[in-house]
N, C-alpha and C positions, 0 to 999 in steps of 0.2 A: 504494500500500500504506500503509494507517493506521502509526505510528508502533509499537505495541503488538504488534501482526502482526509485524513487521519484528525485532524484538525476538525474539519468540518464536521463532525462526527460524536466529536466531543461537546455537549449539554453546554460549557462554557462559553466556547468559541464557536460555536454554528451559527450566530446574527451579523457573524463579522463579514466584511466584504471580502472577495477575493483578494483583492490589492493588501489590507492588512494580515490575512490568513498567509501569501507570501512573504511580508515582510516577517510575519512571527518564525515561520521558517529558516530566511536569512540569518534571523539573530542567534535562531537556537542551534543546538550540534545533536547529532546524533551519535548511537553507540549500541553494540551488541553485544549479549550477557550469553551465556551457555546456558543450557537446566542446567537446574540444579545452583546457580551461583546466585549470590544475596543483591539485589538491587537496592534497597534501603533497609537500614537496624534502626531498630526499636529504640530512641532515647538520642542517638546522634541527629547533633544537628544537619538541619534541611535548611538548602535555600536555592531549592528550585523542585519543579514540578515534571513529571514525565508521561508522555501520550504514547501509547505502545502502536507501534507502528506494524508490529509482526510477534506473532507469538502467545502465550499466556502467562499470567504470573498468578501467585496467591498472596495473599494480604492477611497476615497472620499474625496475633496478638498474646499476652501472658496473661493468664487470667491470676488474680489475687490468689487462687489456689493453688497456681502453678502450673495448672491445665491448657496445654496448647490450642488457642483456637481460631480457627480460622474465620477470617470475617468476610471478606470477599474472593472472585477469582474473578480478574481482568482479561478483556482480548482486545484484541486491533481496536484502535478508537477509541479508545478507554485510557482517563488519565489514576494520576495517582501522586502523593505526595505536595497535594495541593495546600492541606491546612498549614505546615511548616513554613509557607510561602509567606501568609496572612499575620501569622503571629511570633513570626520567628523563632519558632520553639523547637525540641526534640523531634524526631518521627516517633509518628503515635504507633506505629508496627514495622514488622518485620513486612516485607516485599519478596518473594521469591522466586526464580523464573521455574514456571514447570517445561518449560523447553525453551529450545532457542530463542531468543528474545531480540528484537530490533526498537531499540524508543528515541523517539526526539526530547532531550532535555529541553523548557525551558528555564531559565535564571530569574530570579528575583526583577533583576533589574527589569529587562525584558517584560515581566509579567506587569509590573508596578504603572509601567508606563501605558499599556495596555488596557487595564484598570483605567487610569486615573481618564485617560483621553475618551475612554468606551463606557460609563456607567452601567451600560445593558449589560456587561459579562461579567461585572461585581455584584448584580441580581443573580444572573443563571449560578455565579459560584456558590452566593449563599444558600439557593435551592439544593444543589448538588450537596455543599458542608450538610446540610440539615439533613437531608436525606438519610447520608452516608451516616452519621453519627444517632440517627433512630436507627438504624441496621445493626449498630455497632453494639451498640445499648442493650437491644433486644439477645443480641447473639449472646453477649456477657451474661446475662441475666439468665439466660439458658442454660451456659456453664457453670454458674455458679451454683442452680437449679440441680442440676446433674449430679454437680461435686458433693451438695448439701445428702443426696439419693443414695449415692454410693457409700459414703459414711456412714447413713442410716442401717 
């Protein structure tokens, strides 16, 4: 999947025009991971966001019990590692490819200016945060559910 495709695809950036979905291109780089290798840890700082161009990855978390869980699995078109962007914090999970992987990074810097010039894709992001983090919530809640079962 060409970069610009990929883009377009993405819940964030699909109101963008052509002309800016290539400039986001231009700015960002791309990179390809193996299965099996770590594309983001849990707790390390993030500051920038990745569109998966080719491939799948899983999106997997520590639950307070210790219990590995997975919250999401991404494919082509699908971004990830957006909230570290927003609030400059840790990665809230582990990222990892279940096969070969191709992603366009964007950079903070890149993202900001994007933002700031485009208001419509600081709405679709909040949509997208809100979304992802009732998924994430409910997943947790499940494992914790589970954990409390198994003890019993």
């Amino acid at each position: 999947m060409l970069p610009t495709e990929a883009l377009r695809k993405v819940s964030i950036f699909e109101d963008l025009e052509e002309s800016l979905l290539r400039l986001l291109t231009v700015r960002s780089r791309e990179k390809t991971f193996a299965a099996g290798e770590r594309l983001m840890v849990q707790g390390e700082a993030g500051t920038s966001l990745c569109v998966l161009l080719e491939g799948r990855v899983s999106v997997e978390q520590r639950a307070p019990s210790g219990q590995l869980v997975q919250l999401a699995e991404r494919g082509a078109g699908e971004c990830f590692g957006e909230m570290s962007l927003i609030d400059s914090g840790g990665r809230s999970a582990d990222v990892i490819a279940l096969e070969d992987c191709r992603v366009l990074i964007v950079n903070q810097d890149t993202f900001e200016q994007l933002v700031l010039g485009h208001p419509r894709s600081a709405l679709a992001m909040m949509r997208t945060l809100v979304r992802r983090l009732r998924d994430q919530s409910q997943k947790m809640a499940e494992a914790a559910s589970q954990s409390s079962a198994d003890e019993g």
